[in-house]
C-alpha positions in Angstrom: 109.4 156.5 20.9 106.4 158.9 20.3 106.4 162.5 19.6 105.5 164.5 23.2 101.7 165.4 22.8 100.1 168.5 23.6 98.7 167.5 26.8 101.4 165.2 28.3 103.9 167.1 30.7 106.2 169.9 29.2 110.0 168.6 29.1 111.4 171.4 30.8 109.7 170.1 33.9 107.9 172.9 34.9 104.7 170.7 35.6 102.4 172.6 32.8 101.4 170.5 29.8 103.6 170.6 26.7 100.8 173.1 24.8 100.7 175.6 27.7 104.7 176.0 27.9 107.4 175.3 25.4 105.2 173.9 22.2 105.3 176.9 20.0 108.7 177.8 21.2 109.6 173.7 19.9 107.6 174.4 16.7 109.2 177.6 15.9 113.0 175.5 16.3 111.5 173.0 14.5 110.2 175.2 11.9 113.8 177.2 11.5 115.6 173.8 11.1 113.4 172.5 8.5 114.0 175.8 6.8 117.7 175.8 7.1 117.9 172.1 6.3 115.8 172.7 2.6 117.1 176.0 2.1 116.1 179.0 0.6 113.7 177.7 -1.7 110.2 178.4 -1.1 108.8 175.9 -3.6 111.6 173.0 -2.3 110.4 173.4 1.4 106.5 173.5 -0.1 107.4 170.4 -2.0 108.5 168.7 1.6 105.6 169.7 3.8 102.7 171.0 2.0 100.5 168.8 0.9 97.5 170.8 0.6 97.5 174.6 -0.7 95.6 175.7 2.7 97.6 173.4 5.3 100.4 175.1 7.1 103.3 172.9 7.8 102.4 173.6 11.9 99.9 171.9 11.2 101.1 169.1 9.6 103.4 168.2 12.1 100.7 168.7 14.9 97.8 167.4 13.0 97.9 163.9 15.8 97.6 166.3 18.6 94.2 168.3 17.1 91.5 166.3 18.6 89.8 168.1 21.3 88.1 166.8 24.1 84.5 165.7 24.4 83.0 167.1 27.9 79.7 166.4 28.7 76.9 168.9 29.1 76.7 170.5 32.2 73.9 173.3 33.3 73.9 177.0 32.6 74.8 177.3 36.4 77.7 174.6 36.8 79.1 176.3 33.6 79.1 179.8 35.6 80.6 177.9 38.5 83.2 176.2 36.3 84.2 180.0 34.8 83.9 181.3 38.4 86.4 178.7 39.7 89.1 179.3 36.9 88.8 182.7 37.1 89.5 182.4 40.7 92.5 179.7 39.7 94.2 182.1 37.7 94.7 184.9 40.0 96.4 182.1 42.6 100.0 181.2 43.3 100.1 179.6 46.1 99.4 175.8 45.6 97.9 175.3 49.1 95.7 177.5 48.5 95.2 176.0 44.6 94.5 172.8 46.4 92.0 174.0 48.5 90.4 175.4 46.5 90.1 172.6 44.2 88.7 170.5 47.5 85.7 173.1 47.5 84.7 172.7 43.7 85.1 168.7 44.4 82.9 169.0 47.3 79.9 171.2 45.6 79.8 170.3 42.5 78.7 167.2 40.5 81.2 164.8 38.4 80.3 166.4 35.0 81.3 169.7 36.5 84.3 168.4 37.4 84.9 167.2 34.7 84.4 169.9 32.4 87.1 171.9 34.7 89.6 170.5 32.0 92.5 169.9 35.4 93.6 167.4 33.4 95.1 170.4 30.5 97.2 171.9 33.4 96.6 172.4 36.7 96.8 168.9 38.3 100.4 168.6 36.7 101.1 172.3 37.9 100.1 171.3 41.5 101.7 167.7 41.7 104.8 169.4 40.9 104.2 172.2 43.5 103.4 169.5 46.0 106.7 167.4 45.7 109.0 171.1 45.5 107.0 171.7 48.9 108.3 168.4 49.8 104.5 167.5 50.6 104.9 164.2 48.4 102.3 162.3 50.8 99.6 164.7 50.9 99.8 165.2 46.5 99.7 161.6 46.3 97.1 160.6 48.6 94.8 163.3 46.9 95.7 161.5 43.3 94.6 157.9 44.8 91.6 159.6 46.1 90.9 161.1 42.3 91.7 158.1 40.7 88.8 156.4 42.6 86.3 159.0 42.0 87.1 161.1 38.9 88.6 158.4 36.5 87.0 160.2 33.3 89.9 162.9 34.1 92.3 160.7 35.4 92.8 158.6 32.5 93.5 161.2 30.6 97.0 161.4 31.1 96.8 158.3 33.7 100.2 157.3 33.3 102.1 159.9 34.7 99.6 160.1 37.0 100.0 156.5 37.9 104.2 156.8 37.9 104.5 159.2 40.6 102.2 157.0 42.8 104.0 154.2 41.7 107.2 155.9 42.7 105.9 157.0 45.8 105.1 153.4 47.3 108.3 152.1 46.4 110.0 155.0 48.0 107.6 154.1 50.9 108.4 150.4 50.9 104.5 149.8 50.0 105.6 147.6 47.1 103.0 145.1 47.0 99.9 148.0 46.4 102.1 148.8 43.2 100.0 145.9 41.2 96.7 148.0 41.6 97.9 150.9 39.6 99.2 149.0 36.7 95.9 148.4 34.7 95.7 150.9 32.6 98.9 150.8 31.5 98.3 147.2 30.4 95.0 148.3 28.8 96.3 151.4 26.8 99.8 150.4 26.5 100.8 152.6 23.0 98.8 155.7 24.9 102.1 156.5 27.0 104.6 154.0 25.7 107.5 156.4 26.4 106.4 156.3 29.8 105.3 152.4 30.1 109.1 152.1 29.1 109.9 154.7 32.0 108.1 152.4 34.7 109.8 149.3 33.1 113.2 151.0 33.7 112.1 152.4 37.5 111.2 148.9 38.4 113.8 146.9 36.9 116.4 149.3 38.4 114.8 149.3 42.0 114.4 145.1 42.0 111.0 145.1 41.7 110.9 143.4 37.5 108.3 141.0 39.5 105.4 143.0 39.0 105.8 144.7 35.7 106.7 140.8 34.0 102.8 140.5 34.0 102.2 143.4 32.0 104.6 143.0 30.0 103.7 139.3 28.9 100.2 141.1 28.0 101.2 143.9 26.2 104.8 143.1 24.4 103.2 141.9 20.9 101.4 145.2 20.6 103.8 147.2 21.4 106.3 145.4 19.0 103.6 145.6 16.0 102.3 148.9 16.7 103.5 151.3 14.0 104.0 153.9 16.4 106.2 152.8 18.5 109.9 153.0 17.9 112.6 150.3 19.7 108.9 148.1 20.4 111.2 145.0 20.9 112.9 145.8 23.5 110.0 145.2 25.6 110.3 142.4 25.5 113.8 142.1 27.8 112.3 141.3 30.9 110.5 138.0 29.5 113.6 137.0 27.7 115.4 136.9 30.8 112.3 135.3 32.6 112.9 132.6 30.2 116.4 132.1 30.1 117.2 132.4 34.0 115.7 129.1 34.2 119.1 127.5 32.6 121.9 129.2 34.1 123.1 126.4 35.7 126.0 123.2 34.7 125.6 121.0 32.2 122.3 121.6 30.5 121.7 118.8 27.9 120.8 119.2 24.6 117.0 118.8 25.3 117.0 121.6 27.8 118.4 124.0 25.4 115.6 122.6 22.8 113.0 123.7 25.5 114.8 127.4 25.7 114.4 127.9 22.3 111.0 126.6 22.0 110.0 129.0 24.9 111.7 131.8 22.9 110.2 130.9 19.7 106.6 131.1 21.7 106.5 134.5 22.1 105.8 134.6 18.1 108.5 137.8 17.1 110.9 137.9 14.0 114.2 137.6 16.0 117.3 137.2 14.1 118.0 133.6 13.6 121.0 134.0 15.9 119.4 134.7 18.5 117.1 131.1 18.5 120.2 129.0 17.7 121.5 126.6 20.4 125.5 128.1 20.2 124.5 131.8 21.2 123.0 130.5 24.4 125.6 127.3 25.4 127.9 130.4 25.3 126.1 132.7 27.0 125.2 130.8 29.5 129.1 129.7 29.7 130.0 133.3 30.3 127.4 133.8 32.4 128.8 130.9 35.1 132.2 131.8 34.2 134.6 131.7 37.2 135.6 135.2 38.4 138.9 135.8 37.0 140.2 138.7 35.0 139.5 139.7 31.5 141.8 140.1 29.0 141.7 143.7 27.1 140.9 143.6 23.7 142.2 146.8 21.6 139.2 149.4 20.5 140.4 148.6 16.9 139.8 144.7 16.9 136.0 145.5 16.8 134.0 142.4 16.6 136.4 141.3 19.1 135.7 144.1 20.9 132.2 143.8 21.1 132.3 140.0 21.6 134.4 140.6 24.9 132.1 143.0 26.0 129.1 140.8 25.8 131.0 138.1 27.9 131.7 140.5 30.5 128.3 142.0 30.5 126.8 138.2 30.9 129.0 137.0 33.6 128.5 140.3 35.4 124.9 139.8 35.8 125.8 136.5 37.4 128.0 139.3 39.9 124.9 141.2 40.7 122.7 138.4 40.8 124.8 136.3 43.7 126.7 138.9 45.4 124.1 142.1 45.6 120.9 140.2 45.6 119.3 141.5 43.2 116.7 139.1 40.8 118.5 138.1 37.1 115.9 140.4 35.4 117.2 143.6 37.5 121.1 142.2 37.4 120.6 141.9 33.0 119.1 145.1 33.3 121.8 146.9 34.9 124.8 144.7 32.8 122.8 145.6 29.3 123.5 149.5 30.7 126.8 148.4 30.8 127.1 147.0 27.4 124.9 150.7 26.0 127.7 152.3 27.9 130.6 151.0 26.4 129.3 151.4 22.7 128.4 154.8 23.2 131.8 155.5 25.5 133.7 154.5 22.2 132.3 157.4 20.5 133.9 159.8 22.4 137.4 158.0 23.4 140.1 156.0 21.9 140.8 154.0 25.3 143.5 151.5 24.9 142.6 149.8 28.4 138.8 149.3 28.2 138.4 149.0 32.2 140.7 152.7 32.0 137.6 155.5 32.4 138.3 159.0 32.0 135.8 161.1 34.0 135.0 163.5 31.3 134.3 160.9 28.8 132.2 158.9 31.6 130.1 162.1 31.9 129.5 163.0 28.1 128.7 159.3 28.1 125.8 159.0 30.8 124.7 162.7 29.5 123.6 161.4 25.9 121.6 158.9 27.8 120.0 160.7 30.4 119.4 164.0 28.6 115.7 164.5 27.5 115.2 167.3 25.0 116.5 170.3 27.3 116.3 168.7 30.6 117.7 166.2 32.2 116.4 162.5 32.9 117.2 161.8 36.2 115.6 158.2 36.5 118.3 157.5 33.8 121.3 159.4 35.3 121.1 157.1 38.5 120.5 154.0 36.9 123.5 154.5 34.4 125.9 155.4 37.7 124.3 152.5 39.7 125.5 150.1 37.0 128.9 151.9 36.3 129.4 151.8 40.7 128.2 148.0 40.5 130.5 147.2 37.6 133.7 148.8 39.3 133.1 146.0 42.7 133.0 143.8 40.2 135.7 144.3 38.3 137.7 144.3 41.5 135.9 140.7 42.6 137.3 139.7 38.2 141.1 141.1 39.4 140.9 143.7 37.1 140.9 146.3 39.5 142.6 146.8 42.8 140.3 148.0 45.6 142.2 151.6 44.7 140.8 151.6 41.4 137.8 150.7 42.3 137.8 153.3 45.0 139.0 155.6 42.5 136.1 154.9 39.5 133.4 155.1 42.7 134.8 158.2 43.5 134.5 159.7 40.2 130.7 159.2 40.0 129.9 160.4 43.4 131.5 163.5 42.2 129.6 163.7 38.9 126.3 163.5 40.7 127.7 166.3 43.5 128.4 168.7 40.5 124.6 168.1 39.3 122.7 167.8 42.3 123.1 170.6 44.9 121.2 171.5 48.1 118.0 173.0 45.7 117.3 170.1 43.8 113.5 169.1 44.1 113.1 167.9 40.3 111.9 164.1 40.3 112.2 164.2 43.8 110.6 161.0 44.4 112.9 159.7 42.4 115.7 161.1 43.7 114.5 159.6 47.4 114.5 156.5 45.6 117.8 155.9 45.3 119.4 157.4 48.0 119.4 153.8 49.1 121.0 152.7 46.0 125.1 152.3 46.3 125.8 155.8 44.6 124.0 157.5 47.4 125.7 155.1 50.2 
């Protein structure tokens, strides 16, 4: 994924942009690490980052984020009222009183005035945040749909996260089918915010709603997978795979149908492994997939290509679980069963298990914690969807016979009482999202 840019939202979730809050406390890390990792040696460390006498290595490793903006001109007296209204701004606390304030400057002045405000550095990420702590989600929101129309020169500045929360917002507010007007710019100016283009993907594959991201997705997924600045580009394109292969999950497909899968597959023009286009990989995927519900054998941590193998087969027949039993469409059911599969590889970092259906709750959470950890805060999007998947996976494994409905109980339990040790009473960050899935089975 990219480097945070200056003007995107700081990670400690304070709602200032990254260059108004932590940025030269990140640089100064960043700088102390770089220096303990080359040593002592002035001329070694020079060697490494200087590439011009007069460039500082600061700058070197900020040099994308040094374009300014272009405003337009505005008059000698909408300048003095721009100055008057930030001077004004800065003296403020109260983000009521931020917000009406910023209605009178939107009200009296022209667009290029606006404009040249610069809200998009700080202050509408300061007051969207203010706004949802206030729990006055509807009011913030309505206002940004209202800006959106009228101010889009500011607005697509930083449009995407812009775009997320209202996103969020009519999900939460079962307005799903108004989500397909705020998805254009993300399909215009995909690489822009790819970190959060991959956000949405995961909010709407996790909530059901893969429907009306798989457009975007179509349009965008070869230049997001060729773009140079992108890392992890392919996986992208998940949600078309499974478009794809959804189509065949179903008895006795003949040997021309699997043709026509891999023709489909081998449309989409991307190096994949040759694996991955052969006929055997999907006959027994799809096998696994319809696989009768029955339970699994455990394979020993230190047989690992076994290992893995088993837990592919699991992961594909449990989408079939989600997809028949919870409703929920095959892109969101291979969605949750691939958080499965990330799981287990990354849960066999930190344990020997000899049972791989045995989870310990301490491992579970140093597990879900290197997922859903973001620099110094904590993804919360990503801390629910890993629980969902690990509460889904435990019905299932009682519906396989792997677990009695004790155990299952028992692993259910477990994350309810993870998320009670990080949630409290106070919690208002990513509060939409939060909302979100308090109809999800973690929060039932």
């Amino acid at each position: 994924m990219k480097k945070i840019g200056r003007n995107e939202p700081c990670h400690c979730g304070s709602g200032k942009k990254y260059k108004n809050c932590c940025l030269k406390k990140d640089e100064e890390k960043e700088y102390k690490e770089n220096l303990k990792y080359y040593g002592d040696s002035k001329d070694e460390f020079i060697d490494n980052y200087i590439i011009e006498d007069e460039i500082s290595f600061k700058q070197i490793f900020n040099d994308e984020f040094n374009n300014e903006t272009d405003y337009p001109e505005i008059t000698l007296q909408e300048n003095e009222a721009v100055e008057k209204w930030w001077n004004k701004y800065e003296k403020m606390e109260d983000p009521i009183k931020i917000k009406a304030h910023l209605d009178d400057f939107l009200a009296n002045n022209s667009k290029n005035a606006v404009i040249n405000l610069g809200l998009e550095d700080e202050v509408l990420f300061e007051l969207i945040a203010e706004y949802f702590k206030l729990d006055k989600a509807d009011e913030i929101i309505n206002f940004l749909i209202e800006f959106r129309e009228e101010y889009q020169e500011v607005y697509i500045k930083n449009y995407a996260y812009y775009d997320f929360d209202i996103i969020s917002w009519l999900i939460l507010n079962n307005r799903n089918d108004e989500i397909c007007k705020y998805l254009n710019y993300f399909e215009q100016y995909p690489i822009d915010h790819i970190d959060k283009l991959f956000e949405l993907i995961d909010l709407l594959n996790s909530t059901n709603n893969s429907e009306y991201i798989l457009p975007v997705v179509r349009s965008v997924y070869k230049k997001v997978c060729n773009s140079d600045e992108v890392i992890g580009g392919y996986d992208i394109i998940d949600d078309i795979i499974i478009d794809i292969y959804a189509k065949y999950i179903k008895e006795n497909n003949t040997d021309k149908e699997y043709e026509k899968l891999l023709n489909e597959i081998k449309k989409l023009d991307l190096d994949f492994h040759e694996t991955f286009i052969s006929v055997k990989f999907w006959k027994e995927r799809i096998e696994n997939t319809l696989k009768s519900y029955s339970p699994w054998e455990t394979i020993p941590l230190s047989k690992k290509p076994m290992f893995d193998k088993q837990i592919f087969n699991i992961v594909s027949n449990f989408s079939r679980f989600l997809h028949e039993e919870k409703q929920l469409t095959y892109i969101t059911s291979h969605y949750y069963a691939k958080k499965i599969y990330e799981f287990y590889h990354k849960y066999r970092e930190f344990s020997n298990f000899k049972n791989i259906f045995n989870f310990e709750k301490d491992i579970i959470d140093e597990t879900v914690s290197y997922f859903s950890n973001d620099f110094y805060f904590t993804n919360f999007l990503r801390l629910f969807i890993y629980m969902n998947a690990l509460f889904y996976f435990a019905e299932y494994l009682e519906k396989c016979g792997n677990y009695n409905h004790s155990q299952k109980e028992n692993l259910q339990n477990v994350i309810k009482e993870l998320l009670s040790s990080i949630l409290d009473d106070t919690f208002r960050e990513d509060i939409l999202i939060y909302k979100i899935f308090q109809n999800q089975p973690i929060f039932l």
